[in-house]
C-alpha positions in Angstrom: -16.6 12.9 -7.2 -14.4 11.1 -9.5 -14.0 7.0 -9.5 -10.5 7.3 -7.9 -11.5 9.0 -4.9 -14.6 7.2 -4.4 -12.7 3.9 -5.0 -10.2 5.1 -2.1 -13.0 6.2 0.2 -14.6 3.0 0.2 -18.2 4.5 -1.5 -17.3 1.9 -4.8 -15.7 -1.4 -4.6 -14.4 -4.1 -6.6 -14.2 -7.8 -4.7 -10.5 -8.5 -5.9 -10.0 -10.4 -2.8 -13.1 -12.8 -3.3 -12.7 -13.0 -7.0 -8.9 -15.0 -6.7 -9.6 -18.1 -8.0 -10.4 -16.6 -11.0 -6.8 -14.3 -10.9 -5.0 -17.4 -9.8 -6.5 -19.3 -13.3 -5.4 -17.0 -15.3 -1.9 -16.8 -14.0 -1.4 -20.6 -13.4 -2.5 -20.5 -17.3 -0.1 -17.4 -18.5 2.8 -19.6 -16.0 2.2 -22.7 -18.2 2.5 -21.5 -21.5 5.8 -19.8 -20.7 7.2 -22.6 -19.3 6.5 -24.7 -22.0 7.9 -22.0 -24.8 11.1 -22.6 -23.0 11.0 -26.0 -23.3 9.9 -25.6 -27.0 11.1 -23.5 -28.8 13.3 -22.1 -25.8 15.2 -19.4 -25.6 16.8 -17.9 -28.2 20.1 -16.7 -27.1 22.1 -13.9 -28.9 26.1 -14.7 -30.1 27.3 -13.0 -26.3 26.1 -15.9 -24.5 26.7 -18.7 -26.9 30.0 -17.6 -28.6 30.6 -17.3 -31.9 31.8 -15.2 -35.2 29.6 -12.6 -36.6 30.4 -11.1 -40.0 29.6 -7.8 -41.7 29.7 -5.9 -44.9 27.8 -3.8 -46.7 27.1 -4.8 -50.4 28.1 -2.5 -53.5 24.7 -4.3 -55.3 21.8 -5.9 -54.4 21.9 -9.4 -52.7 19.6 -11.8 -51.0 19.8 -14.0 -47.8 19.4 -16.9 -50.4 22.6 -16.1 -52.3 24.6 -15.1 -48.6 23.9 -18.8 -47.5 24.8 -20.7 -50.7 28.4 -18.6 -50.3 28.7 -19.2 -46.8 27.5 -23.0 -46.5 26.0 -24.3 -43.3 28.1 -22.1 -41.3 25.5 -20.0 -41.3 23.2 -19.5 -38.5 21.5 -16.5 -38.8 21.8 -14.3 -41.9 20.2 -11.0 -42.6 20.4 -7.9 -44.8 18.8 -5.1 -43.5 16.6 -2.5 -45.1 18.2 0.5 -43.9 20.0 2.8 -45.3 23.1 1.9 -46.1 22.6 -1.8 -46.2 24.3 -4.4 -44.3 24.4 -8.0 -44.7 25.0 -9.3 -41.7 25.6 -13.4 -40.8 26.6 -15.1 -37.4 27.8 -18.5 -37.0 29.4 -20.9 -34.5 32.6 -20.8 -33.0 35.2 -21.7 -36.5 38.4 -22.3 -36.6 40.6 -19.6 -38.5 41.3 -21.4 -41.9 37.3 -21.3 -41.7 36.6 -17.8 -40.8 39.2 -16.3 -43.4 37.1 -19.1 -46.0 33.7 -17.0 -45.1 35.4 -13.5 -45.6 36.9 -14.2 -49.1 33.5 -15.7 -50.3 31.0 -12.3 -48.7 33.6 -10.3 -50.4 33.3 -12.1 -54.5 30.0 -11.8 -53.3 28.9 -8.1 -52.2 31.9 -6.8 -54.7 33.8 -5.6 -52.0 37.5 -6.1 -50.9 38.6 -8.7 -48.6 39.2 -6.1 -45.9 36.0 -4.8 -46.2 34.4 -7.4 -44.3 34.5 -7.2 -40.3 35.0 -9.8 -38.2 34.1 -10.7 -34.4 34.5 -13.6 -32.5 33.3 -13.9 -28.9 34.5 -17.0 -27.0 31.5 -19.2 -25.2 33.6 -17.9 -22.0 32.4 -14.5 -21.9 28.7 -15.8 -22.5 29.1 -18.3 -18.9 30.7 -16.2 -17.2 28.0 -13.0 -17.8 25.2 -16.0 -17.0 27.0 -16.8 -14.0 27.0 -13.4 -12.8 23.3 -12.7 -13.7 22.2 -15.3 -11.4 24.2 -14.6 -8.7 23.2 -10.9 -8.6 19.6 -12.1 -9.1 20.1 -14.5 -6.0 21.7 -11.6 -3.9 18.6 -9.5 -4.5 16.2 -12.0 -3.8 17.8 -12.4 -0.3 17.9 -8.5 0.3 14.3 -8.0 -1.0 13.2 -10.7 1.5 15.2 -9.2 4.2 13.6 -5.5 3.9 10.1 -6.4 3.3 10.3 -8.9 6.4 11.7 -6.3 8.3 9.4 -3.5 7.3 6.3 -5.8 7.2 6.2 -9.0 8.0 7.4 -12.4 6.4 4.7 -13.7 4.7 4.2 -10.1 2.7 7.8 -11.2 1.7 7.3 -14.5 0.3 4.2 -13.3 -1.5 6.5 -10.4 -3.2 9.0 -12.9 -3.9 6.3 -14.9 -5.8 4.9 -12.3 -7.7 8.7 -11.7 -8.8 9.2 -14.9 -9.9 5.3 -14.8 -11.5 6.6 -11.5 -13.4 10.0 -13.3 -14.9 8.3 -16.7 -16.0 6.2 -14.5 -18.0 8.4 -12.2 -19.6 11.1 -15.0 -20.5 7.6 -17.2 -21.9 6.7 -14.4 -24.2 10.7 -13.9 -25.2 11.0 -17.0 -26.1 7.7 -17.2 -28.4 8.5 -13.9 -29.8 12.2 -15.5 -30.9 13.9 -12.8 -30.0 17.9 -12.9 -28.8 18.4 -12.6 -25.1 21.7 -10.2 -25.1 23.0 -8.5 -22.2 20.4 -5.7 -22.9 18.0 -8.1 -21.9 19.2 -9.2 -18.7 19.4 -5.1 -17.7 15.7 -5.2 -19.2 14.9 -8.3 -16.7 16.5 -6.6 -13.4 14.6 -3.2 -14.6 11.5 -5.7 -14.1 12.5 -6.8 -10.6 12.7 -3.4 -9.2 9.9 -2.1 -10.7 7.5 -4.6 -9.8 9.1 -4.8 -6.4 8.3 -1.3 -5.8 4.1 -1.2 -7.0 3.8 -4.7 -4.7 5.8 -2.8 -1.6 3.5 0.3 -2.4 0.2 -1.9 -2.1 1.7 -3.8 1.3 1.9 -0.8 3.0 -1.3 -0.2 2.6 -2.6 -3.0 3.4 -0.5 -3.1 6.6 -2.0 0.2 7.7 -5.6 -1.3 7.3 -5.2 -4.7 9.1 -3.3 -2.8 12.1 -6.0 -1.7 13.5 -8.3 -5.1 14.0 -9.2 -6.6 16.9 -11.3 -9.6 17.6 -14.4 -7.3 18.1 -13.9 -5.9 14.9 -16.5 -6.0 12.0 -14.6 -5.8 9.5 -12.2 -9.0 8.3 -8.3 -9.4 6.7 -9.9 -9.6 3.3 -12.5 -7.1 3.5 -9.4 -4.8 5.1 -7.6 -5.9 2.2 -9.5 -5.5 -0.5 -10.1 -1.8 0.9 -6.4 -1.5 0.4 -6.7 -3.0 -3.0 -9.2 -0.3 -4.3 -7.7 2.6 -2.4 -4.2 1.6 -4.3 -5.4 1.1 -7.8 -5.7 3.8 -9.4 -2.2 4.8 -8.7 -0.8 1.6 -9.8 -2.6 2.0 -12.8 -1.3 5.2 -13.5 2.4 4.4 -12.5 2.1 1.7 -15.4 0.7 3.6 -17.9 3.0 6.5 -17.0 5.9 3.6 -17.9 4.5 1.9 -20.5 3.8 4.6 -23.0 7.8 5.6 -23.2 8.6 1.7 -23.5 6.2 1.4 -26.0 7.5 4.8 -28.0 10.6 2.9 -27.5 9.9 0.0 -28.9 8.0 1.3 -32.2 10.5 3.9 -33.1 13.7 2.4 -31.5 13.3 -0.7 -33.0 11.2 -0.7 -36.5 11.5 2.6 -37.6 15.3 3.3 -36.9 16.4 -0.6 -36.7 17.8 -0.4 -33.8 18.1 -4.3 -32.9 19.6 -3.5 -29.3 16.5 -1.0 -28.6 14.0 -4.1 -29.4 15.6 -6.2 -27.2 15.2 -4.0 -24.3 11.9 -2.3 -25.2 10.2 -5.7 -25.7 11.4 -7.2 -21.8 10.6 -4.0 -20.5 7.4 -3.8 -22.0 6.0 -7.4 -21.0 7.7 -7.1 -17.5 5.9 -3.6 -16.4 2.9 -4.7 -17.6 3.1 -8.5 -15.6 4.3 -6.4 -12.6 1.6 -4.0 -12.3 -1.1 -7.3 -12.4 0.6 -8.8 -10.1 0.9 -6.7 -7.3 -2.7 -6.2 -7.9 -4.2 -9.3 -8.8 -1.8 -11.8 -7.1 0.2 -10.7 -4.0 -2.5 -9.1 -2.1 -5.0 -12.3 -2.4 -1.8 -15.1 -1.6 -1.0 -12.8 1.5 -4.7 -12.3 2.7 -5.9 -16.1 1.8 -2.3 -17.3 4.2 -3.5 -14.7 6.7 -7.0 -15.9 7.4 -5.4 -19.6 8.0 -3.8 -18.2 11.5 -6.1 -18.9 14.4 -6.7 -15.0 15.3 -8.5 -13.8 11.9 -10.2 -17.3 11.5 -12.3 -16.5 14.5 -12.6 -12.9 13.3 -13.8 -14.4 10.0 -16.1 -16.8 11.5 -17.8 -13.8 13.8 -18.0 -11.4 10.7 -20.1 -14.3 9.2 -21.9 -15.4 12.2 -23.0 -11.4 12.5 -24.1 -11.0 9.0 -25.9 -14.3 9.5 -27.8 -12.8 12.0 -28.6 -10.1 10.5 -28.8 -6.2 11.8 -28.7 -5.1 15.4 -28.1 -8.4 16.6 -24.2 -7.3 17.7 -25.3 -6.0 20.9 -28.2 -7.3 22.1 -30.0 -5.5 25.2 -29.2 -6.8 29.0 -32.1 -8.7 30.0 -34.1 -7.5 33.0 -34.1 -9.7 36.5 -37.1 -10.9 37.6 -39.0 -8.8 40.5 -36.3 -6.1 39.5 -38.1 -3.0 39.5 -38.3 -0.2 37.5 -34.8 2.2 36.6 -34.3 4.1 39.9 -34.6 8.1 39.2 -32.4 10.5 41.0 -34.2 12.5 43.5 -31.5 14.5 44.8 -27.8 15.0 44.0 -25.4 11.8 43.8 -23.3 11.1 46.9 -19.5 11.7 46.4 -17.9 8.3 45.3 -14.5 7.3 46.8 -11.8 6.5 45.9 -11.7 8.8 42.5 -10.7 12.0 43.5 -14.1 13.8 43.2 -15.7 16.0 45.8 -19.4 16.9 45.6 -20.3 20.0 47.4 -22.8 19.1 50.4 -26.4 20.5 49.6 -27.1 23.7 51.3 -29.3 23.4 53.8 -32.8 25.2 54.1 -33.1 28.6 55.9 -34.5 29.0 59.0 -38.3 30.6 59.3 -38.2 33.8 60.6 -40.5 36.0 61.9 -42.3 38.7 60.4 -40.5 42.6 60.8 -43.0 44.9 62.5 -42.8 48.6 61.3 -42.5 50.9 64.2 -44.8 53.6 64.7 -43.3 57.0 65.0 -44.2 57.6 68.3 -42.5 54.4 69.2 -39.9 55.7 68.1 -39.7 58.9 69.2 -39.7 57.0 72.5 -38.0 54.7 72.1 -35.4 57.3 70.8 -34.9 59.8 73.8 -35.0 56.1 76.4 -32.3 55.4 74.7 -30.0 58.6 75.0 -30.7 58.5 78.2 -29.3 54.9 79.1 -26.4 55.4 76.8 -25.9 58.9 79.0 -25.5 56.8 82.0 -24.1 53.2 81.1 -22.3 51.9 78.4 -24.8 49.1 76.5 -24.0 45.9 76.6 -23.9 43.9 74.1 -25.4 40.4 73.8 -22.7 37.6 72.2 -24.7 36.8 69.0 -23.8 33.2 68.6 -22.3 32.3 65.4 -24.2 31.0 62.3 -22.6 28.3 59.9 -22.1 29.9 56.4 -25.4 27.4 55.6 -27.9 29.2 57.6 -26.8 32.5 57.2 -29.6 34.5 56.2 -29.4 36.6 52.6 -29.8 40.0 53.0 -33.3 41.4 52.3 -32.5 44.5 51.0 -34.5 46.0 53.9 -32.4 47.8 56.7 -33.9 48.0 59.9 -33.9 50.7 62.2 -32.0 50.4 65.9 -35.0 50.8 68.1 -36.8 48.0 66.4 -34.1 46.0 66.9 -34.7 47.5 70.9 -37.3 46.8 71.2 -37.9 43.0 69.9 -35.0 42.1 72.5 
């Protein structure tokens, strides 16, 4: 039997309930570094959301960034030539005024040997980047409301503010290791960051229904606690998040190695790297953190803290202390045995047939001689010649007493002659 199926059976477990302090360290940990990279260095955000010019040309001979930045000045923000073939220098600055930007153009055309026309231009206002932030967060605020809505609705709401946590546990971290990485957030990014919320909405859902279908059935005589129910979940879910994520991550990663560095595609890197760190944070935490948060805020409510506290007083006890035996009455005898059949109880609908009562002793058959009969034979004809017989009224038997047939017919003169 493989691990997977014994895992889901129950036959091998890992505690990943009882083991979330240590989950919750690492986390709170992971939480704090990212915030602080987005304090310092921060984010690092691309020309659509800041505004700007970005220029490009593509050299007839060989230059360096060096000799781009002495001809632009400190206008420059970000220069680069890229390796590929053909290559492009490329340099992005601030929003300039137009005497400035035709000033830029003349000097990257003496420079690359090119004509003044051969150097494009594009400006993007600091509008366009606002008002694409503005709209990220609203749509990012709309789905928060509609995922707590539907897993409310379909579970319960502290399932939904557990989801909503690992969400916001998922982003922290991907924006952290953006922002250390020093790569631009572009609008590629931002479809790379909702691309995170669904997925890792969809693993934590997947591991919630599970869980709810465990818990359902408990009771206050259960033996079994929210924890232990949920950990069972836990296990029996893992090995298909682990393969959902793996099934993502190798295409991501293939995406990032051969998007990005081997065909320099700069918009592939952006969205490979988001991706990347976001399926990855999703699949721990709907593992690691949103089934412990929901099970530890569980076991606060009143009705699985005493199932907690009788799971504990049980395995306390020890086995086959559960039930114990009813004790026996003093001067109680022993169990009374049945000596006959039970008497019909009322009031349920049964009927037990009355015993049958015993036969009636009779008396021995004589066997007639044959002169008896011979006798007895021609007496007969003779009254039956001259008077009808009578008959004596037999009276009648109940269907207890009547007598079983012997298998032994008797003759009419016997019968005569016993009357």
């Amino acid at each position: 039997m493989s691990l997977a199926s014994r895992m889901y059976h129950g036959e091998t477990s890992y505690d990943f309930i009882g083991r979330r302090r240590l989950w919750f360290s690492i986390s709170g940990l992971l939480v704090l570094i990212s915030l602080a990279s987005l304090v310092v260095p921060g984010l690092n955000f691309g020309i659509d959301f800041k505004g700007g010019a970005v220029f490009r040309v593509q050299p007839t001979h060989t230059v360096t960034e060096a000799q781009v930045r002495r001809a632009v000045g400190s206008a420059a923000e970000v220069v680069q030539v890229t390796e590929s073939n053909p290559v492009q220098v490329i340099v992005q600055t601030e929003e300039l005024p137009s005497a400035e930007v035709a000033r830029i153009r003349t000097e990257l055309a003496q420079l690359t040997g090119v004509e003044r026309n051969g150097v494009s231009t594009e400006a993007i206002g600091s509008k366009w980047g606002s008002t694409v932030s503005r709209k990220a967060v609203v749509g990012l605020l709309v789905f928060l409301v509609a995922v707590t809505l539907y897993v409310s609705l379909r579970m319960e709401f502290k399932m939904a503010v557990a989801a909503l946590v690992a969400l916001l546990h998922d982003l922290i971290i991907t924006c952290g290791i953006y922002a250390l990485a020093r790569f631009e957030v572009t609008p590629a990014t931002v479809i790379a960051v909702l691309t995170i919320l669904g997925y890792s909405l969809y693993d934590t859902v997947v591991v919630f229904d599970k869980v709810r279908e465990n818990t359902g059935s408990l009771t206050a005589m259960s033996r079994t606690t929210y924890s232990q129910a949920t950990n069972l979940a836990v296990n029996q879910t893992i090995m298909r998040s682990l393969n959902t994520s793996l099934a993502s991550l190798l295409p991501i990663l293939g995406l990032l190695l051969v998007g990005s560095y081997l065909l320099g595609a700069e918009t592939l890197k952006d969205l490979g790297l988001a991706l990347f760190v976001g399926v990855a944070a999703g699949a721990y935490s709907s593992i690691f953190i949103a089934p412990p948060l929901v099970a530890m805020w569980k076991e606060k409510e009143p009705r699985y803290a005493q199932l907690r506290a009788r799971v504990e007083r049980l395995a306390a006890q020890g086995p086959g202390t559960e039930r114990p035996e009813r004790p026996v009455r003093a001067g109680a005898g022993p169990a009374r045995r049945a000596t006959g059949p039970a008497p019909a109880r009322e009031g349920r609908g049964r009927r037990t047939p009355a015993p049958p009562e015993p036969e009636p002793e009779t008396e021995p058959e004589l066997a007639p001689d044959e002169e008896d009969l011979e006798e007895a034979a021609e007496t007969e004809s003779a009254v039956v010649a001259q008077t009808p017989a009578r008959r004596q009224p037999q009276k009648p038997r109940p269907n207890q007493q009547r007598r079983k047939p012997s298998g032994r017919q008797q003759s009419r003169p016997a019968k005569r002659r016993r009357r």
